[in-house]
C-alpha positions as CSV (number, residue, x, y, z in Angstrom):
1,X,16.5,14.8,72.8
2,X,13.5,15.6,70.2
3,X,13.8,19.0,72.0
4,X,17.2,19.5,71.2
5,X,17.7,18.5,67.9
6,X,14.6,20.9,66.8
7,X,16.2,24.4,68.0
8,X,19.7,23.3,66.8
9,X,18.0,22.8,63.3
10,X,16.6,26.4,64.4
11,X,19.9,28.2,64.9
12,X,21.7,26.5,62.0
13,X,19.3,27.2,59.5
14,X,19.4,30.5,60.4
15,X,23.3,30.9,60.0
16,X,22.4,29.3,56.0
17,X,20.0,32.1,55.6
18,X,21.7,34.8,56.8
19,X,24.9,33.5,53.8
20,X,22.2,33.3,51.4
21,X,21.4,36.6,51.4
22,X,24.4,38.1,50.0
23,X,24.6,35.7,47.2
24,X,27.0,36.5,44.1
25,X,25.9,35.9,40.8
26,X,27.6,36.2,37.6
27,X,25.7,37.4,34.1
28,X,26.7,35.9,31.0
29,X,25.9,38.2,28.1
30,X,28.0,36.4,25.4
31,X,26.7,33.0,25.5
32,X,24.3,30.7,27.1
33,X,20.5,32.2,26.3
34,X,22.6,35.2,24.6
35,X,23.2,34.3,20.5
36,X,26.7,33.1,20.0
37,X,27.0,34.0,16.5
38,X,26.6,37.5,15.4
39,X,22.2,38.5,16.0
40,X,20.8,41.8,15.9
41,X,17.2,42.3,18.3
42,X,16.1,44.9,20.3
43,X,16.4,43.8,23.6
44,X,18.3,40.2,25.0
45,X,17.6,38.6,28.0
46,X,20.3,36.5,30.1
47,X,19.2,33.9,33.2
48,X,21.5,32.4,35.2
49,X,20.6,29.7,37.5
50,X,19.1,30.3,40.4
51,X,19.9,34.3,40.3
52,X,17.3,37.5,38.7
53,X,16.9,37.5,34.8
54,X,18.7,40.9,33.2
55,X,17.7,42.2,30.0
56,X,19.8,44.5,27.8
57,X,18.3,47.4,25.6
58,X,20.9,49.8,23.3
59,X,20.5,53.0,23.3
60,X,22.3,55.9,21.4
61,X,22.1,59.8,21.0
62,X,24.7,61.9,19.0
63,X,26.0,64.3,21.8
64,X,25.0,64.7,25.3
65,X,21.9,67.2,25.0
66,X,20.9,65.4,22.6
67,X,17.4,62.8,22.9
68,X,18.6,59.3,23.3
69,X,16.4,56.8,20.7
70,X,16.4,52.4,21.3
71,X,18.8,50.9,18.8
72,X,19.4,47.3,18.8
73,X,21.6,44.8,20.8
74,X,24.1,43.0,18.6
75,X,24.8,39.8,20.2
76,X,28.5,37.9,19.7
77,X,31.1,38.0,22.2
78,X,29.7,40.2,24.2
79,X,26.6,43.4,23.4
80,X,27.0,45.9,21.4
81,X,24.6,49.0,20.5
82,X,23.6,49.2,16.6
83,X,21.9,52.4,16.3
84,X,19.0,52.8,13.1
85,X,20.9,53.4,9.9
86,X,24.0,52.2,11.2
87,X,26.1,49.6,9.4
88,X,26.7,46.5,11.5
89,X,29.6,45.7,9.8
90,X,33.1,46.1,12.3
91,X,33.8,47.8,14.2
92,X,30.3,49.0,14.4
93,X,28.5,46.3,16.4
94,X,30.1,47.1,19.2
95,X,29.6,50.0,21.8
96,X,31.1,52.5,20.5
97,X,30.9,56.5,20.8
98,X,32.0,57.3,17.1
99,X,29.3,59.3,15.2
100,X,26.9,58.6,18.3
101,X,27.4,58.2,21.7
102,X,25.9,54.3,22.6
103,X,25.1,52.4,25.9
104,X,23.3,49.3,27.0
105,X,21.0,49.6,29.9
106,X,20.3,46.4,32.5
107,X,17.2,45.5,33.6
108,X,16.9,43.1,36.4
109,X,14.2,43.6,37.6
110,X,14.9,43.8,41.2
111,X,17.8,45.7,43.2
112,X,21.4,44.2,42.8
113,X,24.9,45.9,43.3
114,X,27.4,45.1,40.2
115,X,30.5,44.9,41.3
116,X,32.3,44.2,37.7
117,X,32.2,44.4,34.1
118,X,33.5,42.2,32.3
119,X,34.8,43.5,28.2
120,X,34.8,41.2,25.5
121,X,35.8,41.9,22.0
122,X,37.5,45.4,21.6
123,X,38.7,46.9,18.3
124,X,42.0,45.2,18.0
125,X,42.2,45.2,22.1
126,X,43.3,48.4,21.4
127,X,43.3,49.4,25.3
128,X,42.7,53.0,24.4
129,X,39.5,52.0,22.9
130,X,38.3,50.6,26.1
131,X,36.8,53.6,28.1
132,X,33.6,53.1,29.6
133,X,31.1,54.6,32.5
134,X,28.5,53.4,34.5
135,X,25.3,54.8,36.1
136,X,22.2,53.2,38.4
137,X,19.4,54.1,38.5
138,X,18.6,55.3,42.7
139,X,15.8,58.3,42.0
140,X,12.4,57.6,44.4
141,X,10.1,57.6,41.2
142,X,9.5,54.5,39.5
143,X,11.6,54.1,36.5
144,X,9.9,52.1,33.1
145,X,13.2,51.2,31.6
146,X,12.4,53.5,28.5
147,X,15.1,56.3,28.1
148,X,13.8,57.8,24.7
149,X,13.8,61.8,24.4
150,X,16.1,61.7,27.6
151,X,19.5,62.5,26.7
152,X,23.0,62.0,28.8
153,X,22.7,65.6,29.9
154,X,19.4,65.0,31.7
155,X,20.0,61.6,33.3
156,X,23.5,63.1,34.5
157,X,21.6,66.2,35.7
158,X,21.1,66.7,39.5
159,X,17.4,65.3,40.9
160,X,17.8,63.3,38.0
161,X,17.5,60.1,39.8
162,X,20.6,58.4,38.5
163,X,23.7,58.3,40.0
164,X,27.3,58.1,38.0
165,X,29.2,55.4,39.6
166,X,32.3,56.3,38.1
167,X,34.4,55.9,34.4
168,X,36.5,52.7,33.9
169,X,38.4,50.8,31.1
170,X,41.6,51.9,29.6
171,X,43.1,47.8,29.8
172,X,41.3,46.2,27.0
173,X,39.5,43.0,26.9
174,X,39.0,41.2,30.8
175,X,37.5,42.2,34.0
176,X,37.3,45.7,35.5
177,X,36.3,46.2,39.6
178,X,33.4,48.7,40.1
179,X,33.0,50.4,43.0
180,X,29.5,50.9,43.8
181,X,29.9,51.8,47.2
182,X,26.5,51.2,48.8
183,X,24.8,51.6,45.7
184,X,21.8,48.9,44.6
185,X,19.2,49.7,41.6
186,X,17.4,47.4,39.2
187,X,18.6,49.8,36.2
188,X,22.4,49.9,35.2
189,X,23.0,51.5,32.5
190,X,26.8,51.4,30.7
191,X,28.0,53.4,28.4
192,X,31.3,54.0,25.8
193,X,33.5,56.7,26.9
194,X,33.6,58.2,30.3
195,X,31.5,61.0,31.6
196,X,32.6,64.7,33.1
197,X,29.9,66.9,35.0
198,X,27.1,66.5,32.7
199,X,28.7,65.4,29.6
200,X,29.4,62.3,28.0
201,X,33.4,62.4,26.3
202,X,36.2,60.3,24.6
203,X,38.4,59.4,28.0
204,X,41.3,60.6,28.9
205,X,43.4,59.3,25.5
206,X,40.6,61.4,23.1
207,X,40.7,58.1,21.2
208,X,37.1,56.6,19.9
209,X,36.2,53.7,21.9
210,X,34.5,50.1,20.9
211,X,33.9,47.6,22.9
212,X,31.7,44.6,23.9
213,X,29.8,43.9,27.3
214,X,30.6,40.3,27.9
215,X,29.3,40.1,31.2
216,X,28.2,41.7,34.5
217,X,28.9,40.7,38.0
218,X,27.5,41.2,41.2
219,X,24.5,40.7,44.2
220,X,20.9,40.8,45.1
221,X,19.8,43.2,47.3
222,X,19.4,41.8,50.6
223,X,15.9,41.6,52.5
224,X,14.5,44.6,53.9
225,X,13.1,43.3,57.4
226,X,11.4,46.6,58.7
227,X,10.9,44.9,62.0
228,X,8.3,42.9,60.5
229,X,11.0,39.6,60.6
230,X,13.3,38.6,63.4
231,X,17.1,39.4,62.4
232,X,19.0,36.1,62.2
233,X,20.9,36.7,65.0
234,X,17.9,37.5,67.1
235,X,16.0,34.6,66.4
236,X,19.3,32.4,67.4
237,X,19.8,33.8,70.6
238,X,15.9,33.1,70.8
239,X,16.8,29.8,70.3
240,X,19.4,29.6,72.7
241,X,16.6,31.0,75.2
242,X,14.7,28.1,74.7
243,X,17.5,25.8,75.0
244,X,17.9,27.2,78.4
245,X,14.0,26.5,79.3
246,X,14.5,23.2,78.3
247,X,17.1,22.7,80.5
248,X,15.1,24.3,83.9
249,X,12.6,21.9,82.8
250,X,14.3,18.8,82.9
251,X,16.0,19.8,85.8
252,X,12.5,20.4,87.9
253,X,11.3,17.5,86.8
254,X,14.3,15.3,87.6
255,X,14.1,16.5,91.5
């Protein structure tokens, strides 16, 4: 029976593991290690339990060929991007594209695939003020995190490395569905306003746009296994192949 027990263990661990790996996690980026009053910093960092840290860095540049420069990340119900010199008072601690165009890039430090964004405070949830775009990072270089003298123009460029996947908003404060087709990186970077060819623009309504980031949601890239590991499934019907041994065995030996 000792027999038994051990490869059933075997083949149902392995159906746990194989769930595990496509694990959803949800990142909060108005509360929890985030500042829930109004805080200016450079960069925040967000941990939920058991999933990969992601810290947020503003950044800001006043048209699309123009160099992008690290602002800072103001922190209450949801990010926004302050750029130097700007006044923080509303609605200019959001992420907004008046004067400059401003984005927050994610750094989690290991591949995941966001599937949502999720807006929090808009300028009077004014859904014509909620038009924003998203990029990853997929070039084959590595990537610092560090965007300054790059501008929108260059990062939207072909052999750029980054990869637009797609313009969204237009409903105000909530949830919005990304659709990042196959698409994992450990750089996200979102930005106000919605992007044609290699320009950065208003949306379709021409209207400014503020908003907040409240959250990102999404899931870790799962395990390369380069032939080096077993897939699950192989190493179950391995499993069952020992059953079957173990059987013969008892068999021979009961004759």
């Amino acid at each position: 029976m000792k027999n038994y027990t051990a490869v059933a263990l075997l083949v149902s661990g392995l159906s746990g593991f194989s769930g595990a790996a496509s694990a959803a996690w949800n990142w909060d980026l108005s509360c929890g290690s985030f500042a829930c009053s109004q805080t200016s910093s450079a960069s925040q960092t967000s941990n939920p339990v058991g999933g990969p840290s992601v810290t947020v860095t503003g950044w800001s540049g006043t048209n699309s060929g123009s160099a992008l420069a690290q602002g800072y990340i103001e922190s209450w119900n949801g990010v926004g991007v302050q750029y130097s010199g700007e006044s923080s008072a509303s609605p200019n601690h959001a992420m907004d594209n008046k004067d400059k165009f401003e984005s927050v890039l994610l750094d989690f430090g290991a591949d995941v695939q966001l599937d949502s964004v999720g807006l929090g405070w808009v300028y009077n949830n004014d859904s014509r003020r909620s038009d924003f775009f998203v990029l990853a990072y997929t070039g084959s270089t590595a990537f610092s995190g560090d965007l300054t003298g790059k501008s929108y123009s260059d990062l939207l460029s072909l052999g750029s490395g980054w990869t637009l996947v797609g313009n969204y908003g237009g409903s105000g404060q909530g949830g919005y569905t990304l659709s990042p087709g196959a698409t994992y990186s450990s750089f996200w970077l979102i930005g106000a306003g919605a992007v044609s060819g290699t320009s950065v623009g208003y949306g379709s309504n021409n209207y400014y746009d503020y908003m907040k980031v409240a959250s990102v949601g999404g899931s870790a890239k799962p395990p390369s296994h380069d032939n080096k590991v077993p897939e699950p499934g192989s190493l179950a019907l391995a499993g069952l192949g020992v059953l079957g041994l173990i059987g013969m065995r008892r068999r021979k030996s009961e004759r």
